[in-house]
C-alpha positions as CSV (number, residue, x, y, z in Angstrom):
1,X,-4.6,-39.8,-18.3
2,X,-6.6,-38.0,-20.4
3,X,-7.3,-33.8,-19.7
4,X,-10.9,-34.0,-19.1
5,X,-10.0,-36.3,-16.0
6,X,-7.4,-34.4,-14.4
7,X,-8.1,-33.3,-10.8
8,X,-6.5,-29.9,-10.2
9,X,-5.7,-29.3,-7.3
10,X,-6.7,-25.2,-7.0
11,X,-9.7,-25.1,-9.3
12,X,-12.7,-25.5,-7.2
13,X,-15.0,-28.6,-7.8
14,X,-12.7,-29.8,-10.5
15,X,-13.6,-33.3,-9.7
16,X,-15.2,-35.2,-12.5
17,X,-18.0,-36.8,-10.0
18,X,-18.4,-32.8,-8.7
19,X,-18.7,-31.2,-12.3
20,X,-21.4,-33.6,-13.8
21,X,-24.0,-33.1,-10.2
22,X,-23.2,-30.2,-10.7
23,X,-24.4,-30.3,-14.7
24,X,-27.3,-32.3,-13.6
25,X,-29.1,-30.1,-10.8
26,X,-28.7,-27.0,-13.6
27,X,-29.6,-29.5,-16.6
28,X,-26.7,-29.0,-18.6
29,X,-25.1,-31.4,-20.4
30,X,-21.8,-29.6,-20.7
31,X,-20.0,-26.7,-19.8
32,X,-19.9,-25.1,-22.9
33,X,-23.7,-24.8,-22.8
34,X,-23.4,-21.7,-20.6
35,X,-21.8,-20.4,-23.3
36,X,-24.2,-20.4,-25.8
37,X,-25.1,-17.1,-26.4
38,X,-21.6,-16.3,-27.5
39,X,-21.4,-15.7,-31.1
40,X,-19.3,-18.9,-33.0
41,X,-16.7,-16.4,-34.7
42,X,-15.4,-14.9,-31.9
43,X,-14.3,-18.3,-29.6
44,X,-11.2,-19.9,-29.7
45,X,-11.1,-23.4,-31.3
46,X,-8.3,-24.9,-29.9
47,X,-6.3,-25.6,-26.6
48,X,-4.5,-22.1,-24.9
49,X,-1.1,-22.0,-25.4
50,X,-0.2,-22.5,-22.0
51,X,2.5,-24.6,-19.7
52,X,1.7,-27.7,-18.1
53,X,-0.4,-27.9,-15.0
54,X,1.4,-27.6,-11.5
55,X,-0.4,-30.6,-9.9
56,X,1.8,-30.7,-6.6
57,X,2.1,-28.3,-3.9
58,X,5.8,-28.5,-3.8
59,X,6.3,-27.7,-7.0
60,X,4.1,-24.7,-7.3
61,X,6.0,-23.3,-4.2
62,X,9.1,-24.1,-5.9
63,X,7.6,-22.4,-8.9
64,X,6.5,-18.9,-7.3
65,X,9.9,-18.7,-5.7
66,X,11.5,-19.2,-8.4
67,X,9.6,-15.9,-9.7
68,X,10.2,-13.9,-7.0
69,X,13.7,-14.6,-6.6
70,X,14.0,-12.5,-10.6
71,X,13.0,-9.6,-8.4
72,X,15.1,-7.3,-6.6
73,X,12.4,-5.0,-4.0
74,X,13.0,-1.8,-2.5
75,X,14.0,-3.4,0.7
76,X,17.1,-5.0,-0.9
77,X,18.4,-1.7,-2.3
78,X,18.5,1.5,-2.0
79,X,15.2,3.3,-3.5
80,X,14.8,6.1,-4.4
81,X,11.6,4.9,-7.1
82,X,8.2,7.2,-6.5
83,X,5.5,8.2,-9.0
84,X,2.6,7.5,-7.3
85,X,3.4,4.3,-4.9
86,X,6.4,5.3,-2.7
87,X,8.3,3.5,0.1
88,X,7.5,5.0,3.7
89,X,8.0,3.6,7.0
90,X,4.9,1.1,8.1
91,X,5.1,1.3,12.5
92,X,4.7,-2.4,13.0
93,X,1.2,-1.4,15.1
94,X,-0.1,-1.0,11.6
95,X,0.9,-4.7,10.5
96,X,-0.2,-6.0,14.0
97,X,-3.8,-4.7,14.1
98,X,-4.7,-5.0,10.1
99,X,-3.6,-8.8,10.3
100,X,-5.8,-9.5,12.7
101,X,-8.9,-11.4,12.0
102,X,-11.8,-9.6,12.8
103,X,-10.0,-6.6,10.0
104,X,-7.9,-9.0,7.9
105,X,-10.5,-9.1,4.8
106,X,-10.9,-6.0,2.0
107,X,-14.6,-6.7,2.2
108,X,-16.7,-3.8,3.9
109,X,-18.5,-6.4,6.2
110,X,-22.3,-6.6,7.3
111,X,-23.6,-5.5,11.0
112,X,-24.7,-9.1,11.7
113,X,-20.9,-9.9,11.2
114,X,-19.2,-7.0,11.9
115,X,-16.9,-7.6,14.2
116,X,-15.9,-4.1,14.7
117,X,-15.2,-3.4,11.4
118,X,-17.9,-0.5,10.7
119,X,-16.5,1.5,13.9
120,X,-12.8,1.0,13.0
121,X,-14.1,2.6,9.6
122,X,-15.8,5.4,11.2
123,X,-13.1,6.4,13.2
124,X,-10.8,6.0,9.8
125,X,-13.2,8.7,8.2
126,X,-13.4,10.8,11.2
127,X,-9.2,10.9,11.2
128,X,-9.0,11.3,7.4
129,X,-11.6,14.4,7.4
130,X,-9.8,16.2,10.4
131,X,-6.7,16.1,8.1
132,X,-8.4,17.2,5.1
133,X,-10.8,19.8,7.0
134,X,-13.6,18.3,5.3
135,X,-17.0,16.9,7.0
136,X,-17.5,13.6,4.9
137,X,-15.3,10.9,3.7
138,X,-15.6,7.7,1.6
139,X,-14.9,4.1,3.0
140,X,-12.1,3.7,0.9
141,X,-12.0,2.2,-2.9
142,X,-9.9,0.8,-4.7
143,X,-7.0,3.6,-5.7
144,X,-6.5,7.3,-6.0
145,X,-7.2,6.8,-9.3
146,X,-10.8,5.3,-9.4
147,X,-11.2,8.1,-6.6
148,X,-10.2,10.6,-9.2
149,X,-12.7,9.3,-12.0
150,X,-15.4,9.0,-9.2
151,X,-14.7,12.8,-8.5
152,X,-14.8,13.9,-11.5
153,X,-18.2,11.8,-12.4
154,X,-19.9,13.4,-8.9
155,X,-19.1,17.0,-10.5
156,X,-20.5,16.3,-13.8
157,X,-23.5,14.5,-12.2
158,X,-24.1,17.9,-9.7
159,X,-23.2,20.2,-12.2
160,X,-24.9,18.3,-15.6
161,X,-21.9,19.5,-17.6
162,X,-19.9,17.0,-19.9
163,X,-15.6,18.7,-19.3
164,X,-13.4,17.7,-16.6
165,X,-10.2,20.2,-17.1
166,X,-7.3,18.8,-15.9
167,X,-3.1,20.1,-16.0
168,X,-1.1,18.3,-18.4
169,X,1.1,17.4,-15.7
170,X,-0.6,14.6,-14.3
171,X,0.7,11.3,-15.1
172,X,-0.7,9.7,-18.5
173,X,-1.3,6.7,-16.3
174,X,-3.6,8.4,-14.2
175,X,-5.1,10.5,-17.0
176,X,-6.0,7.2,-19.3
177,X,-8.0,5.5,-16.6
178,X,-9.8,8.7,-15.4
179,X,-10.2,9.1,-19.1
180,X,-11.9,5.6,-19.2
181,X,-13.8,5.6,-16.5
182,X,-15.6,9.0,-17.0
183,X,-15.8,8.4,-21.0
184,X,-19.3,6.5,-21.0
185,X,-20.5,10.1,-19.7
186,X,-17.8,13.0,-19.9
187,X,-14.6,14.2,-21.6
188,X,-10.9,15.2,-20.1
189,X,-9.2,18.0,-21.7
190,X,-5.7,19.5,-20.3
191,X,-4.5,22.6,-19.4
192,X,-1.2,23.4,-20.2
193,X,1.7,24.7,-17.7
194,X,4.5,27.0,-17.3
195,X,7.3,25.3,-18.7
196,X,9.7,27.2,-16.1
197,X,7.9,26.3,-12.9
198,X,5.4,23.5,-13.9
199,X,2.1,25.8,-12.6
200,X,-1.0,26.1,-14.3
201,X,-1.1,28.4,-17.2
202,X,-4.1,30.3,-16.2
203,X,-4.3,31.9,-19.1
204,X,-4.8,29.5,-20.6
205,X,-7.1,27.7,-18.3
206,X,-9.4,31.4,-18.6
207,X,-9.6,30.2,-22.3
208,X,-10.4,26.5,-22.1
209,X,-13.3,26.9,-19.4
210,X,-17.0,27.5,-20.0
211,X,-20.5,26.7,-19.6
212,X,-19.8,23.0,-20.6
213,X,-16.6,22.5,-17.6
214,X,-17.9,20.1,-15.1
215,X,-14.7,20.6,-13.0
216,X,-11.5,21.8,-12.9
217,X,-9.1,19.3,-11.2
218,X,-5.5,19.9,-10.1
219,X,-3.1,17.8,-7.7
220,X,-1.4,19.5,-4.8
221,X,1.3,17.9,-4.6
222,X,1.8,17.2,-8.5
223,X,2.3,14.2,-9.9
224,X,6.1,15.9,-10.7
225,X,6.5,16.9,-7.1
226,X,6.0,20.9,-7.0
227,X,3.4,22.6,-4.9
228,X,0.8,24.1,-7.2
229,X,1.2,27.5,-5.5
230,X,-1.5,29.0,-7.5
231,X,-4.3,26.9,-6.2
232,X,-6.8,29.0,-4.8
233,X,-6.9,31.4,-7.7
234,X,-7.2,28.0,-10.1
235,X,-10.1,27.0,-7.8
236,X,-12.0,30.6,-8.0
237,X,-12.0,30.5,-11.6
238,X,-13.5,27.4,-11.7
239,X,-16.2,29.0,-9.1
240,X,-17.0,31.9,-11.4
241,X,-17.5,29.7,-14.2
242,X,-19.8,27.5,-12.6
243,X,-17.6,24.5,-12.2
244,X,-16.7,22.0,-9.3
245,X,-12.7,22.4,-8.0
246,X,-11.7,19.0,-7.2
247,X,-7.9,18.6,-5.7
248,X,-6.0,15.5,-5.9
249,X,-3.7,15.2,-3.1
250,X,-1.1,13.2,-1.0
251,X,-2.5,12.7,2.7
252,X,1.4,13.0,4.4
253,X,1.2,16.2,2.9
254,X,-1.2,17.7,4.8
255,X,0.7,18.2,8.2
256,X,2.1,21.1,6.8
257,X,0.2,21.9,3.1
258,X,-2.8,23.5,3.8
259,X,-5.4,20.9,2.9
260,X,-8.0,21.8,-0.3
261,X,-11.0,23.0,1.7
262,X,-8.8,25.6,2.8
263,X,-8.2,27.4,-0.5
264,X,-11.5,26.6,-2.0
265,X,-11.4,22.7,-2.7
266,X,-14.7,21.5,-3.3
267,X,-13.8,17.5,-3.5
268,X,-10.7,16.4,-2.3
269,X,-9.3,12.6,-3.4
270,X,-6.0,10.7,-3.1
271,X,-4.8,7.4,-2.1
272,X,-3.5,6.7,1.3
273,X,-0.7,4.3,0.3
274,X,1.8,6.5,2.2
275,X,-0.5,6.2,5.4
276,X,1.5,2.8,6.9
277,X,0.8,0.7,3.7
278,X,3.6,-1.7,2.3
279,X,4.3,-1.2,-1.3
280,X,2.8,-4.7,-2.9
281,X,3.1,-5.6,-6.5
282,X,0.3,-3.2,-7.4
283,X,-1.3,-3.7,-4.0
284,X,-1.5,-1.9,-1.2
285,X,-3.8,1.3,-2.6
286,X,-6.9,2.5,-1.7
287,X,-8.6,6.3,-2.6
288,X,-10.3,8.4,-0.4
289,X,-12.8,11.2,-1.8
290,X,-14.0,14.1,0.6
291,X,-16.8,17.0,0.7
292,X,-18.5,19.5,2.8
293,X,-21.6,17.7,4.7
294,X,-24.0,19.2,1.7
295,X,-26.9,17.1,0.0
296,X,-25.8,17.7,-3.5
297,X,-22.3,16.1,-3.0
298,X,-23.1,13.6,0.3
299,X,-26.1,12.6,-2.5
300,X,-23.5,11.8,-5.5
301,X,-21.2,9.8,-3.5
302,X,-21.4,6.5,-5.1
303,X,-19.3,4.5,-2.3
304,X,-20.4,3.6,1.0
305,X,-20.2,6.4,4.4
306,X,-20.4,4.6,7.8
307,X,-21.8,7.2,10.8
308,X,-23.3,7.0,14.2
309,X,-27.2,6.2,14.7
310,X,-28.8,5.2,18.0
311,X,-30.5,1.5,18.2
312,X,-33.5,0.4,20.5
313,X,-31.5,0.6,23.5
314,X,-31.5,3.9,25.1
315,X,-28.2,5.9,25.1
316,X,-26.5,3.0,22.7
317,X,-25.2,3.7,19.6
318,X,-24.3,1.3,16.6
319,X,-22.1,2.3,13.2
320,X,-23.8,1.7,10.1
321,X,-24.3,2.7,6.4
322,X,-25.0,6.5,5.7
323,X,-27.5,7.0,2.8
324,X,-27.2,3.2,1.7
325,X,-29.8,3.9,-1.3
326,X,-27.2,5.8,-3.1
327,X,-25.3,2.7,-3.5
328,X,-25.4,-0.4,-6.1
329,X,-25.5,-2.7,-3.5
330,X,-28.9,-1.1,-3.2
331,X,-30.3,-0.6,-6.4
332,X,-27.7,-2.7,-8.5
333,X,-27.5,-1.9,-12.1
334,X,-29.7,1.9,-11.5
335,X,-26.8,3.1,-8.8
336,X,-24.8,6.1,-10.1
337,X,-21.7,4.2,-10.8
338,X,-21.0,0.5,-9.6
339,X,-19.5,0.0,-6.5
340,X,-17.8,-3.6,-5.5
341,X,-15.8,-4.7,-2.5
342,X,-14.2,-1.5,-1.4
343,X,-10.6,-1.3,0.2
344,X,-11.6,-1.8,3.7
345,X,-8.8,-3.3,5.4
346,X,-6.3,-0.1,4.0
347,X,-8.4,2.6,5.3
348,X,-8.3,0.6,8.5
349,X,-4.8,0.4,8.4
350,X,-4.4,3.9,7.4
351,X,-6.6,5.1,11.1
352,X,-4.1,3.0,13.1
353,X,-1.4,5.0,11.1
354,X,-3.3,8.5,11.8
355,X,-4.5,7.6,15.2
356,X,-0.6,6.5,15.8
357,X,0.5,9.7,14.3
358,X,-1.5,12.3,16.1
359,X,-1.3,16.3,14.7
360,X,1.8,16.4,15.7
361,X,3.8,13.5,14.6
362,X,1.9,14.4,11.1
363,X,3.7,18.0,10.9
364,X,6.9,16.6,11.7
365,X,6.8,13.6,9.4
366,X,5.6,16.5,6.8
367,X,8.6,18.7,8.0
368,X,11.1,15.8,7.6
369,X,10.1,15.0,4.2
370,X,10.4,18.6,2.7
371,X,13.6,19.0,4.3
372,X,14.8,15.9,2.9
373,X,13.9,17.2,-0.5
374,X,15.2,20.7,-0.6
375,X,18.4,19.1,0.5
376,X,18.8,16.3,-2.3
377,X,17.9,18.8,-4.9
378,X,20.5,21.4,-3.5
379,X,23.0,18.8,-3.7
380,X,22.1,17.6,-7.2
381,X,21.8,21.1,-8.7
382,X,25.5,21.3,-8.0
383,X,26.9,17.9,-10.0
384,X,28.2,18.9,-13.3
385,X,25.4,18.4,-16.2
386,X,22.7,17.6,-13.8
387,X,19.6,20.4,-13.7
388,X,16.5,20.4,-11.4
389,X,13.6,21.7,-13.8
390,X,10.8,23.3,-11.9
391,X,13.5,24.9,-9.7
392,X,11.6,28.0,-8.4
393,X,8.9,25.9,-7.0
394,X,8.6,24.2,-3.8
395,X,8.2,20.5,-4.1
396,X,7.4,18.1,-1.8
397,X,8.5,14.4,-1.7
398,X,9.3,14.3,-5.6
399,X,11.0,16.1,-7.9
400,X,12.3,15.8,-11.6
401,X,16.2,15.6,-12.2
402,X,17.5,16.7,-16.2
403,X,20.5,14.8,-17.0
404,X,20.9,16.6,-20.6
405,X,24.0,18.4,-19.8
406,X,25.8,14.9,-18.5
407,X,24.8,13.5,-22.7
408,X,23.9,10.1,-20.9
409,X,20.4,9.5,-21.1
410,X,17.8,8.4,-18.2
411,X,18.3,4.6,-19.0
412,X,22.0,4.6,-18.8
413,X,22.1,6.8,-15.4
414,X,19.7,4.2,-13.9
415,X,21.8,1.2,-15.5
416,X,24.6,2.5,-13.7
417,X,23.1,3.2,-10.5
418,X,21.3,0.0,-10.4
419,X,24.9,-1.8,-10.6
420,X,25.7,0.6,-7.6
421,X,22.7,-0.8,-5.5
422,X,20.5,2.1,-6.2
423,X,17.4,2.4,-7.7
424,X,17.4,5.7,-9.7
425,X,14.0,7.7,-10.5
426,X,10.9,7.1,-12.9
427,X,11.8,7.7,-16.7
428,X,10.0,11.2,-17.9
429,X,11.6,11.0,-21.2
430,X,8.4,9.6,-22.9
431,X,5.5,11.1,-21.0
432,X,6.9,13.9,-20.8
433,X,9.3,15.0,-23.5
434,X,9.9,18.7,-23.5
435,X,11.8,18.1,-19.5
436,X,14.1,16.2,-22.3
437,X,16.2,13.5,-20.2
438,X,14.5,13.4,-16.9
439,X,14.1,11.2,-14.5
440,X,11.1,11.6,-11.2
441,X,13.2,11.0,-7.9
442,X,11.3,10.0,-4.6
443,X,12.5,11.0,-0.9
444,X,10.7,10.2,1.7
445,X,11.3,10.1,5.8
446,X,12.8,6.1,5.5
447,X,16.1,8.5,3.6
448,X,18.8,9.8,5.8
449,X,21.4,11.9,5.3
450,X,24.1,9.3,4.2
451,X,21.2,7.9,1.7
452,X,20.9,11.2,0.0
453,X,24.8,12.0,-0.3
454,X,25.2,8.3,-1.6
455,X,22.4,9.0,-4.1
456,X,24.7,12.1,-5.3
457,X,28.1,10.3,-5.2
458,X,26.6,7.8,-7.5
459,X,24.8,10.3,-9.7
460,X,27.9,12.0,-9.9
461,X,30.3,9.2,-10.7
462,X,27.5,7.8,-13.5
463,X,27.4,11.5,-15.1
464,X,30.7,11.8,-15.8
């Protein structure tokens, strides 16, 4: 059979008899003819070098498996991986409501076929900005990350400055796509930090600013886990100078950190992946951006905002797009930035979390974690060779671990934890060299007690 008249079985209209209507009611003789416009030089003459087709169900199934079984997850060992996607406990409410199918869909939804969707949404922003202490909130995109870039774009737009200043502690993951996604329009430059306790050096943050700084951002938490105690004098500096303070942060957090607005955040952002959302192969993210109810940010947010508004009955209300002209599904190619199918079914997962939570359950799950922390470090500090950089400063869920005194590097610690069960913390050594051989641990509320003094048994025995 030749390849032209294979049928595949998970390529839409790959029927030969489909294809060539197809052709016909465009009036194209071939495929390629869409492609037309693309210059000769730069296509490929000859067949991808790819395996042969799966043309059965039962052997793509046996396929996939096959994949997954090379992988060993987090719920199989011990974890104790973090750096931006961490495991926390998902209630099973939170599994029970998002699978259901008037939510199960990322796509933000329409009011002719709502469903319910635009109120669950509301009532996820309403949650998320009593937590922050801010008035407006996003429908969720895609990660903290694009949240970040999109932050950082809305301050140079308000401001019309080009610099975003940001510490040279956030992860170069993080900093290359915010670096990509403002680049069309801005610049990222970093400040350094204390090399003893991981703050901002505001010295030299007093140098780098200036009439050109759009914003100043920071993350509190950091990316390596410490509190940036100096925040709110960080955030008046970049008032006096003109500039937007936008604050990254991690939503668990704020049941007992004070949240941005309090110490003079202008734009907060984050991802609510540790809001009841399974860790998924890169799935399972979505970024939140908040501001005070003011024209000049609600004006630059380029995502959609659902709020109340009354219809033609009297005393009913509906949910419904806030300022939709702001967006590209308005205007397309003139919006401010471009929006697509935004995260929806996460933040609605993330308000049955909240909503599940209450106040109270969020400053005990807060409380637990820091806890947790300060007692995994104490217990670390004391193995022989093993140093917690950053010491002086309070952390909260993460924290870096030196193993130079112990001569082993990173790699062969987590080689030998690995073969103990355990998965051992995020390599530092390359992105950030001068903490030597360090590794970023994770603890989170899933840890108990016996998890943590295994962690340093294993630490222990693997130093030595």
């Amino acid at each position: 059979m030749s390849r032209k008249k294979i049928v595949y079985p998970y390529i839409p209209n790959s029927v030969p008899a489909i294809k060539e209507a197809m052709l016909k009611a465009v009036n194209a003789q071939r495929v390629e003819d869409f492609y037309a416009d693309i210059p000769d030089t730069i296509r490929l003459k000859r067949q991808m070098k790819l395996p042969a087709p799966l043309l059965s169900e039962a052997e793509l199934v046996r396929h996939v498996e096959a994949l997954l079984a090379k992988n060993t997850s987090a719920r199989e060992t011990l974890s104790f991986l973090g750096a931006g996607c961490a495991q926390h406990h998902v209630p099973a409410v939170c599994d029970e409501v998002n699978s259901r199918s008037e939510f199960l869909t990322a796509y933000a939804g329409e009011p002719y076929e709502d469903h319910g969707r635009f109120q669950a949404l509301f009532e996820y922003e309403s949650l998320m900005a009593e937590l922050l202490d801010m008035d407006v909130v996003n429908v969720p995109v895609y990660d903290g990350f694009q949240a970040t870039g999109t932050a950082l774009r809305m301050a140079g737009r308000i401001t019309g400055r080009p610099v975003a200043l940001l510490p040279a502690t956030v992860t170069p993951d993080k900093l290359s796509m915010v670096h990509g996604y403002i680049r069309p329009d801005m610049i990222t430059e970093l400040v350094p930090f204390d090399p003893a306790t991981g703050l901002m050096d505001l010295n030299a943050l007093r140098r780098q600013i200036s009439a050109r700084t759009a914003a100043v951002f920071i993350e509190n938490p950091s990316y390596l886990g410490f509190l940036e105690t100096q925040a709110e004098e960080i955030g008046q500096i970049a008032h006096e100078n003109g500039a937007i303070f936008v604050v990254g942060v991690d939503p668990i957090s704020l049941g007992v950190i004070s949240p941005p607005a309090q110490y003079g955040g202008d734009i907060a952002c984050g991802d609510i992946q540790s809001l009841g959302l399974h860790m998924n192969y890169g799935g399972g993210h979505a970024g939140f951006i908040a501001t005070r109810d003011e024209v000049k940010f609600v004006a630059e947010f380029p995502s959609r905002l659902f709020g109340v508004a009354t219809t033609c009955v009297t005393g009913e209300y509906g949910f419904g797009d806030v300022a939709y002209e702001r967006t590209s599904f308005a205007v397309r190619e003139d919006g401010k930035e471009w929006v697509g199918t935004a995260a929806a079914l996460w933040g609605i997962t993330a308000a049955v979390y909240l909503a599940l939570m209450g106040p109270q359950g969020m400053v005990e799950i807060g409380q637990g974690i820091m806890q947790r922390v300060r007692y995994a470090i104490g217990k670390l500090n004391q193995v022989t060779g093993v140093k917690i950089p950053l010491l002086t400063t309070p952390h909260f869920k993460e924290f870096a671990v030196n193993f130079d005194g112990t001569g082993k590097t990173v790699g062969q610690i987590n080689q030998s934890l690995s073969e103990k069960g355990l998965f051992g913390g995020k390599d530092l050594s390359t992105d950030f060299p001068s903490l030597g051989q360090s590794a970023l641990y994770c603890v989170t509320e899933v840890h108990t007690q016996a998890d943590l003094d295994r962690l340093v048994a294993a630490i222990q025995e693997a130093a030595k």
